[in-house]
Every structure is written in structure tokens, then in C-alpha cells.
N, C-alpha and C positions, 0 to 999 in steps of 0.2 A: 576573468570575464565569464557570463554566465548565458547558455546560449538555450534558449525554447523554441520549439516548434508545437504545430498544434497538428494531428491528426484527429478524423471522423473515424465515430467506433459505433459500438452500437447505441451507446451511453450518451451519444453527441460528442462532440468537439474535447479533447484533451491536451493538453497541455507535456511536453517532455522535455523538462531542465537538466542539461548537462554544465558540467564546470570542472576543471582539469583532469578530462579525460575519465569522470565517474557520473552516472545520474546522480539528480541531488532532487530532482522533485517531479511529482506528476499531480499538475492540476484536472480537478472536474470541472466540467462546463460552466458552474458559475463561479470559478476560480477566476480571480487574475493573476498574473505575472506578477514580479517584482520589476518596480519602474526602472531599477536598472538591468534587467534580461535584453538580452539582444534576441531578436525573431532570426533564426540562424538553423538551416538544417545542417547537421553533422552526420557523417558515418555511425555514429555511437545512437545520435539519434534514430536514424535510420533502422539502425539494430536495435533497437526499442521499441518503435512502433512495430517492425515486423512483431515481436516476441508477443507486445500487448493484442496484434491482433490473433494471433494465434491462440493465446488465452480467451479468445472473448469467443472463438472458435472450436473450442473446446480440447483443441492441440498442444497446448501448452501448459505442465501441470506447474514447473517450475521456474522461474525467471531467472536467466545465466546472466545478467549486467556486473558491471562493476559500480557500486554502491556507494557511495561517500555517507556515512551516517555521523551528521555533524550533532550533538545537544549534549545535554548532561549526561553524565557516565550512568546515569540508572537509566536514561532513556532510550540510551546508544544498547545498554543492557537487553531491556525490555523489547526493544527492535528485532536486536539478533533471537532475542526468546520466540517472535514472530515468525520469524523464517523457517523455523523448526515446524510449525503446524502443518500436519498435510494438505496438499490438494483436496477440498469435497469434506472436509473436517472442521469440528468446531471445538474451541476449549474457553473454557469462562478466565475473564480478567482472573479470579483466584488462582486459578491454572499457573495464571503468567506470573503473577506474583510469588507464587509458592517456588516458581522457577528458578527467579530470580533474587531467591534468596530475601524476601523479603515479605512475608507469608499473611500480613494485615494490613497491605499495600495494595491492594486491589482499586481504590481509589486513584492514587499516583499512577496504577497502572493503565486506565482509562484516561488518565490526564496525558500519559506519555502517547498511548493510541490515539488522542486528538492531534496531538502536535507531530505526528508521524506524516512528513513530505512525502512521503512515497508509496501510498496507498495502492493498493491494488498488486506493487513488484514487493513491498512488504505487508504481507496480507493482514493490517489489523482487519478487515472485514470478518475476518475468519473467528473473533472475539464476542464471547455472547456472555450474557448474562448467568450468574451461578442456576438461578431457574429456569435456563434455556432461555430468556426472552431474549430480544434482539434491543439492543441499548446502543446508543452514541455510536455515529459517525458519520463523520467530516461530509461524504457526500449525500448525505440521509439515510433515514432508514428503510425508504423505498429502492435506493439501488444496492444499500447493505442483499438486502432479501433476494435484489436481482441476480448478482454477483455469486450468493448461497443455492438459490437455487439452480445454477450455472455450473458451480462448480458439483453439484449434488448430482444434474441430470449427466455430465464426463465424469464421475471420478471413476468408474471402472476399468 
């Protein structure tokens, strides 16, 4: 069973999916649910919104949950590539591909940061363009920027 709650942040209304005892997803505000999530606060949840708020607070550089990272083995890859990018830091899809062992996959690798459920606790935000520009993401590219500059004005 798959248990969501929603807390207010500064981004509006989130969404925090737990399912045996790991997150598995954080919606944005014009996210829905999966029609079979139950509306259900957990302990685990709990410890999630605290972390997200702390992050939006500029207190939190790195997120301590326990992760279920469900998709393809290049995706699950490319995920954990994610985790590695600092706080207040940015690396281009090539970055991540070159990472991940797969060096003209930079495409795939925007493909796997679209389909990334865990936004924001795995930082594809943190993912830019080889010319620095700000490209694709799930919650647009006006909270992409909000987020960068967020993490830019804490990372010291």
C-alpha cells in the first residue's frame, strides 16, 4: 500500500508518497496522486515533510530518507548519479551521462530526470543544460530557477 500526504511549502501544496517503509514520490502542486494512494500521515512522512521544510529553509543541504528507486537499471543509475551533485551546484545532462557510463546519452539522460518521482529529495533540479541554460523540468522551469536560486543564496 502506498501512503501520501500533502504538506504547504513555499511552492504550495506537496505531495509525500511512502510504500514499504521508503519514499517513492514527491508531487508538485499540479501533481496528482496515484488513484490507488491512500491519504495517510506516516512517521516516515512526517520525517519528510520536516527535511523538505528545512530544505525550503535553507537548513537542509542533504536529504537523509530511505529511497526506493524503482525504473530501469540506467534510470535507477542516473538517479543515484543525482545524489552525488552538491547542494547550490549545477552539472549538465553530459555531466550525468558521462557518469554514468554512457557519454552520448545525454538525451536518455533528461528522459530518466523527467521520469525522476522524487524531485527535489533527488535533485534532478540541480541539472542544466551543456550552455548553462535551464531545460526540462517536471515542475517547470519557473520553480527549476526558484529552487537554483534557493539553493545558490544557502550554499555557503
Amino acid at each position: 500500500m502506498t501512503q501520501v500526504f500533502y504538506y504547504d511549502t513555499p511552492v504550495g501544496k506537496i505531495g509525500i508518497a511512502e510504500e514499504e517503509g521508503a519514499v517513492v514520490r514527491l508531487l508538485f502542486p499540479h501533481e496528482k496522486a496515484e488513484p490507488h494512494y491512500v491519504e495517510k500521515e506516516t512517521p516516515l512522512l512526517k520525517k519528510a515533510a520536516k527535511q523538505v521544510a528545512e530544505y525550503f529553509a535553507g537548513k537542509r543541504k542533504v536529504f537523509d530518507l530511505p529511497l526506493k528507486l524503482k525504473g530501469t537499471d540506467f534510470q535507477v543509475s542516473c538517479w543515484n548519479a543525482l545524489l552525488t551533485v552538491p547542494y547550490g551546484k549545477t552539472v549538465s545532462y553530459q555531466h550525468i551521462a558521462e557518469k554514468v557510463g554512457s557519454p552520448k546519452g545525454f538525451r536518455a539522460v533528461g528522459g530518466a530526470n523527467h521520469n525522476n518521482p522524487r524531485p527535489l529529495i533527488v535533485p534532478c533540479h540541480r541539472i542544466i543544460g551543456k550552455d548553462g541554460s535551464l531545460v526540462g523540468f517536471g515542475g517547470g522551469l519557473p520553480l527549476k530557477r526558484y529552487l537554483l536560486d534557493l539553493e545558490r543564496d544557502h550554499a555557503s
